[in-house]
Backbone as a printed PyTorch tensor [residue, N CA C, xyz], in Angstrom:
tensor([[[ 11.9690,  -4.9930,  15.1210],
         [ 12.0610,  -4.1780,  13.9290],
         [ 13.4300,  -4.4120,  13.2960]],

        [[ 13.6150,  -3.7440,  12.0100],
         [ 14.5860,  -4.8640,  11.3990],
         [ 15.4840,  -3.3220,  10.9030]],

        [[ 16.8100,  -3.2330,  10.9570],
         [ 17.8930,  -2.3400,  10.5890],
         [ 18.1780,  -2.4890,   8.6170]],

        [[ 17.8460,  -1.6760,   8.0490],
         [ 18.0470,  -1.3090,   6.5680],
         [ 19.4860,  -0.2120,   6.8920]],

        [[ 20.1060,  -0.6630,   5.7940],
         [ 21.4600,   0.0590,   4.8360],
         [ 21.0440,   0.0640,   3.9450]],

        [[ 21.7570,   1.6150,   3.3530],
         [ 21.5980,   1.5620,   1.7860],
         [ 23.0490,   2.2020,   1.9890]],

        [[ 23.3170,   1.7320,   0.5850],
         [ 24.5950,   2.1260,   0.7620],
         [ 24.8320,   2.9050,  -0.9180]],

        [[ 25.7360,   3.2970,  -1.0410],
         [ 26.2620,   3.8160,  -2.2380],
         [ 24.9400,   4.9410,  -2.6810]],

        [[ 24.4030,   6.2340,  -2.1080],
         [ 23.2570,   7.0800,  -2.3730],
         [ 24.1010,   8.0580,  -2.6900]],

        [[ 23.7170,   8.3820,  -4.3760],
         [ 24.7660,   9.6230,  -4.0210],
         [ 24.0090,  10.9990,  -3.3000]],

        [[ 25.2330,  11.7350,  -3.0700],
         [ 24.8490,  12.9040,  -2.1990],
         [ 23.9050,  14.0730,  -2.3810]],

        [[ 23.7600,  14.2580,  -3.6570],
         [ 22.4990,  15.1500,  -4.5450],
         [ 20.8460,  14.1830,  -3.8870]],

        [[ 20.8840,  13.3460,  -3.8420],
         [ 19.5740,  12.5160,  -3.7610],
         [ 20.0940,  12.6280,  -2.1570]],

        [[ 20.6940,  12.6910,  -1.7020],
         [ 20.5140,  12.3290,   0.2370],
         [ 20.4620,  14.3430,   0.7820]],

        [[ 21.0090,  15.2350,  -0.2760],
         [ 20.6860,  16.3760,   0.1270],
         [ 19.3280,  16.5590,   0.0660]],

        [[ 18.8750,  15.9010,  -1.2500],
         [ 16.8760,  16.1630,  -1.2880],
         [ 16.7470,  15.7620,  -0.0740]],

        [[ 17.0730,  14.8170,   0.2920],
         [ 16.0440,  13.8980,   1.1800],
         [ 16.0050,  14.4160,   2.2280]],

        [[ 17.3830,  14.5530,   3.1900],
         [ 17.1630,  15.9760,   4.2070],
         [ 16.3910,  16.9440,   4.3950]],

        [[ 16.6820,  17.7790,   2.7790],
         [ 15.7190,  18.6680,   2.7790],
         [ 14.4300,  18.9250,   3.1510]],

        [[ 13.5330,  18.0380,   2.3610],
         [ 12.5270,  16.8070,   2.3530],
         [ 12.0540,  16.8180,   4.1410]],

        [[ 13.3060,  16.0250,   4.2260],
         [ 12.4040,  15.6640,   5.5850],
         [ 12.4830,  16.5330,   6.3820]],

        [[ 13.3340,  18.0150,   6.2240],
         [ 13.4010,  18.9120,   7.5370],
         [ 11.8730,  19.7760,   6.7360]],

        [[ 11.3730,  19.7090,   5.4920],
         [ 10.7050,  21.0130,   5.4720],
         [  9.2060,  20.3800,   6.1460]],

        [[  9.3020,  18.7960,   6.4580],
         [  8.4940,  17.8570,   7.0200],
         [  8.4270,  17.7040,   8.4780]],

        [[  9.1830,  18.6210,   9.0170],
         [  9.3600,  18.9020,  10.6490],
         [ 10.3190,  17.6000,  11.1660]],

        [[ 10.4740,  16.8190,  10.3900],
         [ 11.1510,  14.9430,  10.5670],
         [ 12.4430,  14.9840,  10.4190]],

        [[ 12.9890,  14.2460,  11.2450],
         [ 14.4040,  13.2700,  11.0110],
         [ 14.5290,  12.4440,   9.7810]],

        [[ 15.3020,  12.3180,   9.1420],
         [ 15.8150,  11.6670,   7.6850],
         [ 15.3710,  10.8590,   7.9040]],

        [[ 15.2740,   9.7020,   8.9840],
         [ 15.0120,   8.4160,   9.6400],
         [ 13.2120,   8.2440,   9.7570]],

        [[ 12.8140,   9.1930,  10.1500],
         [ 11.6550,   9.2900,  10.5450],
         [ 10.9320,   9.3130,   8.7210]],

        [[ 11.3550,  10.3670,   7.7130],
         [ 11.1000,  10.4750,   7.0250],
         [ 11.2060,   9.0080,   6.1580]],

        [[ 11.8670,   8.7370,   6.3280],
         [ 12.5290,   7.3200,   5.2190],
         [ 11.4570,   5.9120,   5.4550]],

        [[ 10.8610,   6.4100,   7.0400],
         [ 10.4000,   5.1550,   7.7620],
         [  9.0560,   5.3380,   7.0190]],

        [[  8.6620,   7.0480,   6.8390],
         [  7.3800,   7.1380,   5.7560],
         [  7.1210,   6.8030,   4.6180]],

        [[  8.1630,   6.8760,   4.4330],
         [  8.0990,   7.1770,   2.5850],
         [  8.2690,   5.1340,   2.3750]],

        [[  9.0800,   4.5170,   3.4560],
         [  8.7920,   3.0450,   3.2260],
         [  7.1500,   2.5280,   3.4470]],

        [[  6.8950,   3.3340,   4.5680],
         [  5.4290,   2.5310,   4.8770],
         [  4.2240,   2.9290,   3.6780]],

        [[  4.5910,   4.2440,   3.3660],
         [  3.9920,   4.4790,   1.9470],
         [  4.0070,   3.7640,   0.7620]],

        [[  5.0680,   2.8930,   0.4720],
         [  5.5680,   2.7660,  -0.9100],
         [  4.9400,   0.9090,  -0.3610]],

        [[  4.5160,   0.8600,   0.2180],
         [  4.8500,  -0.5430,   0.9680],
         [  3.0920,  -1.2500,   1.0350]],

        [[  2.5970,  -0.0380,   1.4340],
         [  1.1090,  -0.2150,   1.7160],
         [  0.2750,  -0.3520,   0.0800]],

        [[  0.6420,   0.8500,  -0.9740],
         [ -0.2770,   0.4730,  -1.7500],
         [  0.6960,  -1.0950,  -2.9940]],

        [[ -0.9280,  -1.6580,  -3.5920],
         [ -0.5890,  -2.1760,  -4.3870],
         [  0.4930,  -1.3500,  -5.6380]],

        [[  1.1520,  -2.7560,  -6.1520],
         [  1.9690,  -2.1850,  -7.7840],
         [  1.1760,  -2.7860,  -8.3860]],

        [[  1.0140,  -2.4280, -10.0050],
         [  0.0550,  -2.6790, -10.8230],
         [  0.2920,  -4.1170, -10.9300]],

        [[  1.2420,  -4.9100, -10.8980],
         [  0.8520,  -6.2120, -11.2190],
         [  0.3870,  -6.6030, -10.0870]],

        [[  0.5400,  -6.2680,  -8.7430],
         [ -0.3840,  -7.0570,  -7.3710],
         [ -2.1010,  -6.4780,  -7.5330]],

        [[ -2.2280,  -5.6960,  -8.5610],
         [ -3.8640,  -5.0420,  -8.3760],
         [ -4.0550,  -6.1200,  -9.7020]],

        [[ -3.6250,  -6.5310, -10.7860],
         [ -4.2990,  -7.5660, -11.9040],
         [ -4.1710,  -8.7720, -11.2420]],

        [[ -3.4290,  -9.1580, -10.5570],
         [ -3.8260,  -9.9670,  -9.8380],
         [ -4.7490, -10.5190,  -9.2480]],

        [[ -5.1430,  -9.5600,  -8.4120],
         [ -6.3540,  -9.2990,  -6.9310],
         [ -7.6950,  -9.1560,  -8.2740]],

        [[ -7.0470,  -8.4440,  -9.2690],
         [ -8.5160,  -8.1570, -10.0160],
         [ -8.9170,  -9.5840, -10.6080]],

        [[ -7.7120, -10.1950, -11.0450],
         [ -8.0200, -11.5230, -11.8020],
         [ -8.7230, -12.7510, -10.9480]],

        [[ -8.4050, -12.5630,  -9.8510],
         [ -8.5460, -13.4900,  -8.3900],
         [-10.2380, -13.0930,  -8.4640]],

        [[-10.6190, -11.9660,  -8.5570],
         [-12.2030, -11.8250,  -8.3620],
         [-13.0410, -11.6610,  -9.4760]],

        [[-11.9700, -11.0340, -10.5580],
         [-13.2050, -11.5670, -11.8020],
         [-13.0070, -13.6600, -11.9760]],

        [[-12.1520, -14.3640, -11.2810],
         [-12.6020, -15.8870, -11.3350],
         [-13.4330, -16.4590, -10.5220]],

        [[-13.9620, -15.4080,  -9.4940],
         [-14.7880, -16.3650,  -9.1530],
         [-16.3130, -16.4430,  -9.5820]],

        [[-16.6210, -17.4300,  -9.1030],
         [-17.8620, -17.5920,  -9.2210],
         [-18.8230, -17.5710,  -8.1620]],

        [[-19.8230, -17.0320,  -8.6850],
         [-21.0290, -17.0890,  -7.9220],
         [-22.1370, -17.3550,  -8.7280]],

        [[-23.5170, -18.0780,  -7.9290],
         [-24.6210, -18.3660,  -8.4600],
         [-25.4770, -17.6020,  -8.0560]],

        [[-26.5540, -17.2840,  -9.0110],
         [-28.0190, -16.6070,  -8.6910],
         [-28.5300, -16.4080,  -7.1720]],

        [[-28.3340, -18.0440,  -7.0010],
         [-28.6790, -18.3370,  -5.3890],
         [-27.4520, -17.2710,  -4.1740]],

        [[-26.4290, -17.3790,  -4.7680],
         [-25.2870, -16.8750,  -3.7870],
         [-25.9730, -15.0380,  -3.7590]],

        [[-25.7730, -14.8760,  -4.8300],
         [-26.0940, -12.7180,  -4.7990],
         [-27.7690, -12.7930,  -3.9430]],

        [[-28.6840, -13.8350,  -4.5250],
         [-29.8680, -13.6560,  -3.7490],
         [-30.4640, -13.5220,  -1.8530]],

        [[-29.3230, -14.7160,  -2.0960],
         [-28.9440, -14.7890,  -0.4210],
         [-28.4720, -13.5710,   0.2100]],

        [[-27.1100, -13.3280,   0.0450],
         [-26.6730, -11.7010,   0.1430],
         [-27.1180, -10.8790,   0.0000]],

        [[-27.9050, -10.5780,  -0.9140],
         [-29.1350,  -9.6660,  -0.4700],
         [-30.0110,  -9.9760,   0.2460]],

        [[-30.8180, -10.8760,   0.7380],
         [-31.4930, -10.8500,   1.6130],
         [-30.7710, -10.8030,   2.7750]],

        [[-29.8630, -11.2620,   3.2490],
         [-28.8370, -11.1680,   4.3540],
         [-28.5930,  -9.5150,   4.5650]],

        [[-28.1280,  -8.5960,   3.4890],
         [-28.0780,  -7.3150,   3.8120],
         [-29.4790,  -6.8710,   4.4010]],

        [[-30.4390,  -7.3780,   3.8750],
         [-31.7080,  -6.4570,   3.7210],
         [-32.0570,  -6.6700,   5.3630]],

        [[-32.0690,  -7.7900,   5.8370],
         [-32.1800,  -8.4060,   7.3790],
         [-31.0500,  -7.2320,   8.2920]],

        [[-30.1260,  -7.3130,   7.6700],
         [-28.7170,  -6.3130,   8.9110],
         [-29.1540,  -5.2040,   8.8290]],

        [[-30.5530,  -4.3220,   8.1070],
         [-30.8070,  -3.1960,   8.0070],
         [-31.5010,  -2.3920,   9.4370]]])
């Protein structure tokens, strides 16, 4: 696992964050480690036009959706 600094926070924003994380039962640390895995997990709007652009290009044929459905209809 990898050690983060931040440095220069001023003290109004690190009092929230305390706050924050004690009314969260958490350590500042514990809290910070959330709020990264949060911010981290979802897409930002340009990684979702992306992903969207990536699947409105592809292609598929008649034959491809027909297959797939019959393939679902069989796993039933």
């Amino acid at each position: 696992m990898s050690v983060l600094t931040i440095r220069d926070v001023p003290e109004d924003q690190v009092r929230v964050l305390k706050t924050r994380a004690a009314q969260a039962g958490k350590s500042l640390q514990a809290y910070m480690q959330e709020l990264i895995a949060r911010e981290t997990t979802k897409p930002t709007m340009t990684e979702m036009a992306a992903q969207l652009e990536r699947e409105a290009a592809a292609e598929y044929t008649t034959d491809d959706v027909l297959t797939a459905l019959d393939e679902g209809r069989l796993g039933r």
